[in-house]
C-alpha positions in Angstrom: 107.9 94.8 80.4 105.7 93.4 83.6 107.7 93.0 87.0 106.4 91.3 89.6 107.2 92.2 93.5 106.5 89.9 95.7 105.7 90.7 99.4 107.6 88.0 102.0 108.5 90.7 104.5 106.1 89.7 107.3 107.1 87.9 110.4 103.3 86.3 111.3 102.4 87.1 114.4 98.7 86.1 114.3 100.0 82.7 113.1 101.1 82.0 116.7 104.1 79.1 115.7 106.4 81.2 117.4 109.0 79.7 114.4 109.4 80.6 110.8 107.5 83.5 109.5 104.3 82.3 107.7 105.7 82.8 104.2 108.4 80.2 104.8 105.9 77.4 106.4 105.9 74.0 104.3 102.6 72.7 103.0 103.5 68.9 101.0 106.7 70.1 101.8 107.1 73.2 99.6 107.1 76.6 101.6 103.9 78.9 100.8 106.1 81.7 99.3 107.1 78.9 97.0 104.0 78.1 95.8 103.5 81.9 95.0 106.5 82.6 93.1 106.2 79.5 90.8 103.2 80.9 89.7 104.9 84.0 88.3 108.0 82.0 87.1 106.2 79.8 85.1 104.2 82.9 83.2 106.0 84.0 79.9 104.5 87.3 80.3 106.4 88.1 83.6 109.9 89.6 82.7 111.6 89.7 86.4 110.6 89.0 90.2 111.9 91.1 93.0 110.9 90.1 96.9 110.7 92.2 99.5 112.2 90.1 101.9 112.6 89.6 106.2 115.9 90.9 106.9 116.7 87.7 108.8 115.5 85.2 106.1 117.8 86.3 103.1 120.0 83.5 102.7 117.5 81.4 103.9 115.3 82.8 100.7 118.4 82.8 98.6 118.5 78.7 99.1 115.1 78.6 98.5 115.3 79.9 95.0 118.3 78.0 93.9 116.8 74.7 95.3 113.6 75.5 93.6 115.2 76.5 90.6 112.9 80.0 90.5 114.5 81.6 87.9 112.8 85.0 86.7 113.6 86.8 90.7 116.3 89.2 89.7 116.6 91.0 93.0 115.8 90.5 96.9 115.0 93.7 99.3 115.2 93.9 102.5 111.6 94.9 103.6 111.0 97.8 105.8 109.1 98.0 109.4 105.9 98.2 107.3 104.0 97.1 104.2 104.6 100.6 102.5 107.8 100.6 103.1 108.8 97.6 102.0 106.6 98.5 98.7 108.6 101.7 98.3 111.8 99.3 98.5 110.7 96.7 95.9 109.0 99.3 93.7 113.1 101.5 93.7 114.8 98.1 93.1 112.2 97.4 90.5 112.9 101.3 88.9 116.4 100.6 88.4 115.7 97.3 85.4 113.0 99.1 84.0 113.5 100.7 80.6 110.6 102.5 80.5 108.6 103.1 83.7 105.8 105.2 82.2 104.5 101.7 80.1 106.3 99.0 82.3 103.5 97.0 84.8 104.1 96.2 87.8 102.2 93.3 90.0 102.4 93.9 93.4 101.4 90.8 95.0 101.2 89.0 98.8 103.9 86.0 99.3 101.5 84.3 101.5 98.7 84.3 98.7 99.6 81.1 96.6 96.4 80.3 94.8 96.2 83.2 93.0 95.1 82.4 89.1 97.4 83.0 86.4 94.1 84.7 84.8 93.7 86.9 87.4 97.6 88.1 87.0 97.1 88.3 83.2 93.7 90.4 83.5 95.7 92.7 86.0 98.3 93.5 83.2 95.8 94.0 80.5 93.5 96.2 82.8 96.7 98.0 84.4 98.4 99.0 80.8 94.9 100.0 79.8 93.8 102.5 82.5 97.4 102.5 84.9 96.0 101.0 87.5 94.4 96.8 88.5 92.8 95.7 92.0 92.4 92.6 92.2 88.3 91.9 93.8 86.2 89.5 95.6 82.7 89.9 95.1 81.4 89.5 99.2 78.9 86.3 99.6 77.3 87.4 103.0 75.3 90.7 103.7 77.3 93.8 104.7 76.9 96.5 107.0 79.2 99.4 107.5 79.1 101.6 111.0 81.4 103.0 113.7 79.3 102.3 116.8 77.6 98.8 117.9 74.3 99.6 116.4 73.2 99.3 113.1 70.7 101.5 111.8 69.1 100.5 107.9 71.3 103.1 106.2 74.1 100.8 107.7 73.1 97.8 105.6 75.0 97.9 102.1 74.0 96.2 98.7 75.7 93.0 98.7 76.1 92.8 94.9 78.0 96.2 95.0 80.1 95.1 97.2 84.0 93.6 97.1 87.4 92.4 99.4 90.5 93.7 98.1 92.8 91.0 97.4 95.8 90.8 95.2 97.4 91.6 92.9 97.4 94.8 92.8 98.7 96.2 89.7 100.2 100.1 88.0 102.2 101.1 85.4 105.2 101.9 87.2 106.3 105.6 87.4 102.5 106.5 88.2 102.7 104.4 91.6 106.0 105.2 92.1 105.1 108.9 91.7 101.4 108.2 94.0 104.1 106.9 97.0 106.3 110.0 96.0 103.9 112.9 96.0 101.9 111.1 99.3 102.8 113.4 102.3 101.1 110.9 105.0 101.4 107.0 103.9 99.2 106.5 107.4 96.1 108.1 106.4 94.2 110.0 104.2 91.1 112.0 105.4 91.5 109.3 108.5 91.4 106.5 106.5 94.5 104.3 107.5 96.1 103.9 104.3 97.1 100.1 104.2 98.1 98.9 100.5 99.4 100.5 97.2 96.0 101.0 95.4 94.8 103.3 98.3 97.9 105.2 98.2 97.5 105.7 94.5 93.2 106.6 95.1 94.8 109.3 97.9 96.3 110.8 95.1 94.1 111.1 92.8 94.5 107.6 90.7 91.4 105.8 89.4 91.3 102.1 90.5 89.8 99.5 88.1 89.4 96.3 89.3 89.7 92.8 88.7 87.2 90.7 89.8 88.0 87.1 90.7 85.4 84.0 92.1 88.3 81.7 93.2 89.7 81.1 97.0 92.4 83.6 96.7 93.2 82.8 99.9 95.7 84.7 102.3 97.4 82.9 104.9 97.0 84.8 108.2 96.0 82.6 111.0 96.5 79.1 112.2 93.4 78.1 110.6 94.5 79.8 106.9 97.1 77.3 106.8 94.6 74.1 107.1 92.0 75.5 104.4 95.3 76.3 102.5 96.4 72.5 102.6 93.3 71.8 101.5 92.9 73.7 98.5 96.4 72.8 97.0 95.1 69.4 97.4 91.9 70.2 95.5 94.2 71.4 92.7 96.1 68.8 92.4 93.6 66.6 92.4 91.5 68.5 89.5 94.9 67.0 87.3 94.8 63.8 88.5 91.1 63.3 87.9 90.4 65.8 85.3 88.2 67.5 86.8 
């Protein structure tokens, strides 16, 4: 079976509203996290839904669902003081439907993403069963460079075409993330790399990551200026029906 957890912990503090956490903003009237969970509602090969949610905000997400009529989420978490924690909460919620965790996927995935393809999703099952583990990819458009001082030296500059974003979802079969979040000794770092999603916990132990490589705006909502470009693309979307484009 594929479960999806969904991240709506966060309270948005580069968002700078000084209101509702990002995740619970309208856009045509529809909160984001909305947006976000339709898309794994509405997918046949998604089984269940558990959010990782704001402590404050779960009858508020409760009402949500119900008026929304979201019908696959079959459990809410309270999300921890950071983005592994509230993984390792979602992912034991998620451990206690599944059947069998050694070929059950799950798709780890940000609330405040909401244009994230149903293609991607599916290509992060099929790559996850596969080989355990699915990153989700975006090829970089503008040159890179990669230093730790304020000078950049030609050895700094790195090959464009070889180089990708991490987006979501990120995708595992379940025990062997589980057991990557289990075994990890220090969730902060790894050889003093700050270790800041599930897929580099699971490299820190030893997992191979395969990714998934998407062209789309996979866009995640972070600042005031996300939420405009957002509006705009769920505009284009809608649009691409009306006009058949």
């Amino acid at each position: 079976m594929n479960y999806a957890l969904i991240l709506a912990a966060g309270v948005g503090q580069r968002m700078r509203n000084g209101g509702l956490p990002k995740q619970f903003l309208k856009l045509n009237g529809k909160p984001i996290i909305i947006y976000t969970l339709e898309k794994f509602d509405q997918m046949e090969e998604i089984s269940k839904i558990v959010i990782s949610c704001h402590g404050d905000y779960l009858d508020y997400m409760q009402d949500l669902l119900q008026f929304y009529q979201i019908k696959k989420v079959a459990g809410i978490v309270v999300g921890g003081a950071d983005r592994q924690e509230s993984l390792l909460r979602g992912l034991d919620k998620i451990k206690d439907f599944s059947q069998d965790p050694e070929t059950d996927i799950v798709i780890i995935h940000d609330g405040v993403r909401p244009l994230v393809s149903q293609t991607t999703i599916m290509e992060n099952i099929r790559i996850a069963a596969q080989y355990g583990c699915a990153v989700t990819v975006h090829p970089v458009t503008e040159s890179v460079v990669v230093t730790d001082s304020d000078k950049i030296e030609m050895g700094d500059f790195k090959k464009r075409s070889d180089t990708y974003t991490l987006t979501s979802p990120q995708s595992f079969r379940l025990n062997a993330v589980f057991k990557a979040f289990k075994d990890n000794n220090d969730q902060e770092k790894h050889s003093g790399i700050p270790l800041l999603d599930a897929a580099m916990v699971y490299a820190s132990e030893g997992g191979v990551v395969h990714m998934v490589k998407e062209q789309n705006l996979n866009l995640k909502v972070t600042t005031p200026e996300d939420f405009y470009i957002l509006r705009s693309m769920l505009e284009l979307e809608e649009n691409k029906f009306i006009f058949g484009l």
